[in-house]
N, C-alpha and C positions, 0 to 999 in steps of 0.2 A: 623639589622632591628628589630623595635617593635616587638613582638608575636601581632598576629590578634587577638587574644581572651585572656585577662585577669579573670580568674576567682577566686573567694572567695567559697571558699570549707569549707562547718561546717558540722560535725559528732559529734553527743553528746558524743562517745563510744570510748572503746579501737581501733585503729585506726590496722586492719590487726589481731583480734584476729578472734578466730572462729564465723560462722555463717554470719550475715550482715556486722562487721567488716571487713571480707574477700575481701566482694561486695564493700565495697567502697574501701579500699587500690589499687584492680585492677581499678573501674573507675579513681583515682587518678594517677596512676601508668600510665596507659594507655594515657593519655592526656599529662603526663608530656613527656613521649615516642613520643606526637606528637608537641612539643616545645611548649605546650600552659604552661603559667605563671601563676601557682597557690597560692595562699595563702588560707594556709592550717591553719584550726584552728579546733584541738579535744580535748577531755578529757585526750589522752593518745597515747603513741604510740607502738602498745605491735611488730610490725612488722615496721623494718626500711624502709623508700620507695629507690628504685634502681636510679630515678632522683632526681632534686634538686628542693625542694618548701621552699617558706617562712611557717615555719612549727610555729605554738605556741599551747601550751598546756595549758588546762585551769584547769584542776584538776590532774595538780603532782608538783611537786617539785623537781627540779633536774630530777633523771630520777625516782626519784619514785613516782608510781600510788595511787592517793586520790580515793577507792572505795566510786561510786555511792551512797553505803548504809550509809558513813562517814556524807554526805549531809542529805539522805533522796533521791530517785531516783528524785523523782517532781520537790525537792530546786536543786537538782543539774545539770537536764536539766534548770531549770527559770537562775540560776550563766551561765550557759553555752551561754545560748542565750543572757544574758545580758551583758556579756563580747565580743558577736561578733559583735552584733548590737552595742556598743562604738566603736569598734575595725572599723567597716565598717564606719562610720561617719569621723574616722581619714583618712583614705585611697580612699575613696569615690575615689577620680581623677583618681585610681590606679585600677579602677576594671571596669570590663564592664558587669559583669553576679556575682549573687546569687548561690548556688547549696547546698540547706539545704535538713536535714535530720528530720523526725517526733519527735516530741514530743518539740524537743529546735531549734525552728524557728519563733515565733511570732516575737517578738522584733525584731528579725536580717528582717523580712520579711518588717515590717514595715518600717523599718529604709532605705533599702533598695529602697521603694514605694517613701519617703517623698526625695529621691534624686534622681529617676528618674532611678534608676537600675535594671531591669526585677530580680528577683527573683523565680528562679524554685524550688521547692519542689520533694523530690524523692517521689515515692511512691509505693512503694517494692510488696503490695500484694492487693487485689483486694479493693474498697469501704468499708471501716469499719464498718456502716450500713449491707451493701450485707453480710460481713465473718461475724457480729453476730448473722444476721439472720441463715444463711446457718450452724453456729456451733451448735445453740439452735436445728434446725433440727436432725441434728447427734446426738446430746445429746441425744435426746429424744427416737431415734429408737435406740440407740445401749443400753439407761440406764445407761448411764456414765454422770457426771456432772462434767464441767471441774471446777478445782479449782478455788478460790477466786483471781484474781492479774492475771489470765491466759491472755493472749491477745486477744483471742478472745470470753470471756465470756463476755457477757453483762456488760457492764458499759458506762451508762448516761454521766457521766462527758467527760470521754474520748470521746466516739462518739460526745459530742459538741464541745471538743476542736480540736480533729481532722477538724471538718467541717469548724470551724474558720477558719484553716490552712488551707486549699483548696479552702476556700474562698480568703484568702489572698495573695494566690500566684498567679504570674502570667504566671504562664502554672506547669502542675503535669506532672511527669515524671515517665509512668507507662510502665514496663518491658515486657508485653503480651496483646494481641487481647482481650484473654477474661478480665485481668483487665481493659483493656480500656473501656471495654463495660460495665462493672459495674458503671462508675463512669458514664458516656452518659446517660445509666438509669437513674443515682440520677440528671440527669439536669445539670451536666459540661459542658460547648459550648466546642464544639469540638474542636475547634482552641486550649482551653486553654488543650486539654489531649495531651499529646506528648510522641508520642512510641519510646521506646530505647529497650535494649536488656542486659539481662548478658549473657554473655558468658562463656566460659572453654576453657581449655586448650587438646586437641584432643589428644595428648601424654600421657598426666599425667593420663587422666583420659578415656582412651580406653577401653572398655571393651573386656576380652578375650585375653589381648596383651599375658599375663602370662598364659593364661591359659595352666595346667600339662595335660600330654596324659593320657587318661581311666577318668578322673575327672567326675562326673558327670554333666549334664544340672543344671545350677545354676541361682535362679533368687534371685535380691538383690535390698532392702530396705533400704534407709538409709532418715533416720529421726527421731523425737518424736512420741511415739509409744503412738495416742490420738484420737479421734473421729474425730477430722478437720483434721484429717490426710487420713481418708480414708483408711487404713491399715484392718480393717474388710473385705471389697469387696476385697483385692485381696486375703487375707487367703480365703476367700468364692471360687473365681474363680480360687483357687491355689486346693482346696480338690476336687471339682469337676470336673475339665481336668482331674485328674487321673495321671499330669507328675509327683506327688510326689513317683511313685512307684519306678520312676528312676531315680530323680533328687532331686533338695534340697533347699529348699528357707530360704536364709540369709536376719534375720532382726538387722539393725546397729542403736542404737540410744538408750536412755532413755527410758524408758515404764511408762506412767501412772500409778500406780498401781493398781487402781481403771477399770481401762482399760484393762491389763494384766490379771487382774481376769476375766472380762468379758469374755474374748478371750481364758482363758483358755483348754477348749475341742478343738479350734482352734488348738494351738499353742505346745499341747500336741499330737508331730505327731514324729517320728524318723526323717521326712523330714526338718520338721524345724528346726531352727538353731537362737536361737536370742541373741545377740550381746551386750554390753556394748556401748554407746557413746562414739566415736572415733574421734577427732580431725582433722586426714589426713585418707582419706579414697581410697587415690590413689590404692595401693598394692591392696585391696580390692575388687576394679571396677574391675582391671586386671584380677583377678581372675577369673569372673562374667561373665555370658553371656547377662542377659537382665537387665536391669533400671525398676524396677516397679514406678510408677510414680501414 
């Protein structure tokens, strides 16, 4: 028997490396787990998937990875979309759903519309607009200016091509309540915002599974150490409770350094503990008693 749902799956990105990579290898993973028939088309495949998709690669060779910067990131999302939007026009009979990723989805989106195939857009974090306005905010009260290329630093260009793309789709696929509610704000018909979820793995990533006897109360951060990150309020709400007298708070990720300065009288405590960026950060959680978020 056919699969009930044919999908066309495009990720501009190493397909399973860290970060957003991650988040789509599981949604792909996940779907091929439930016999749906995917045709898979990425830049790269840095993690093999566990079922079977029509898989094609649009920047390697053999198995080796054409870096993004070899293009120019922009030229190499525009080759990426321009190669699946051809690709979706050859197979058109073969697909019944879209499931593009930001930045290299116009053309595939389009191409997609002019044949009658709903095309979804993911849309990982809240309204682009809403996160510039809301990072310009933090800049401004902590005195950090995030860098020039940063995602969520003001940039015109981007915020119109985003909005193209959310014009262009036909339904966004955004992971939480309050992302949904950002995009409602900016005048999204409701019909078009469609709530999904990422998930985890409750094993892998338990907190306390490992925890050693006598260990201290530990709480754990894991992210980019930057003003949209929010990481200031919990060092604030971490010296103030007073638990650092008998506990310890681990932060796991990069540090702005322009940020790390600021935080420094913060961050300069016995209690603290801050981290290099870490790849797998399972062992870690285990360790840990709370999720600062």
């Amino acid at each position: 028997m056919p699969p009930e749902v044919r999908v066309l799956y495009s990720f501009p990105h190493a397909l399973g490396a860290p970060g957003i990579a991650t988040s789509a290898w599981h949604q792909v993973a996940g779907v091929l787990e439930e016999g749906v028939e995917v045709s898979l088309y990425v830049t790269s495949v840095a993690r093999p998937l566990p079922g079977s998709a029509r898989t094609t690669t649009t920047l390697a060779i053999g198995n080796r990875r054409i870096p993004h910067r070899a293009l120019g990131v922009d030229r190499a999302y525009r080759y990426h979309d321009a190669r699946v939007a051809r690709a979706l026009r050859r197979v058109a009979g073969e697909i019944d759903v879209v499931h593009c990723w930001p930045g290299a989805c116009l053309q595939t989106m389009a191409a997609a519309r002019e044949l009658g195939i709903p095309a979804l857009r993911e849309a990982p974090s809240a309204h682009t607009a809403e996160a510039f306005e809301q990072a310009a905010r933090e800049q401004e009260l902590v005195g950090v200016e995030l860098p020039v290329g940063h995602a969520f630093r003001f940039d015109a260009d981007r915020l119109a091509q985003e909005e193209q793309e959310f014009a262009a789709a036909a339904g966004l696929l955004v992971p939480s309540s309050y992302a949904a509610s950002t995009y409602l704000r900016r005048g999204i018909a409701p019909e078009r915002v469609l709530r999904h979820q990422y998930g985890f793995d409750p094993e892998r990533f338990r907190l306390g599974a490992h925890r050693a006897a006598g260990e201290p109360f530990t709480a754990l951060f894991v992210g980019r150490g930057e003003p949209t990150k929010g990481l200031h309020y919990a060092l604030d709400a971490w010296h103030r409770s007073g638990v650092g007298a008998a506990g310890r708070f681990v932060i796991v990720g990069e540090m702005l350094p322009a940020y790390a300065e600021r935080l420094a009288p913060m961050l300069d405590d016995p209690s603290i503990e801050v981290r290099a960026f870490a790849p797998a950060v399972e062992a870690i959680m285990q360790a840990a008693d709370v999720l600062v978020l």
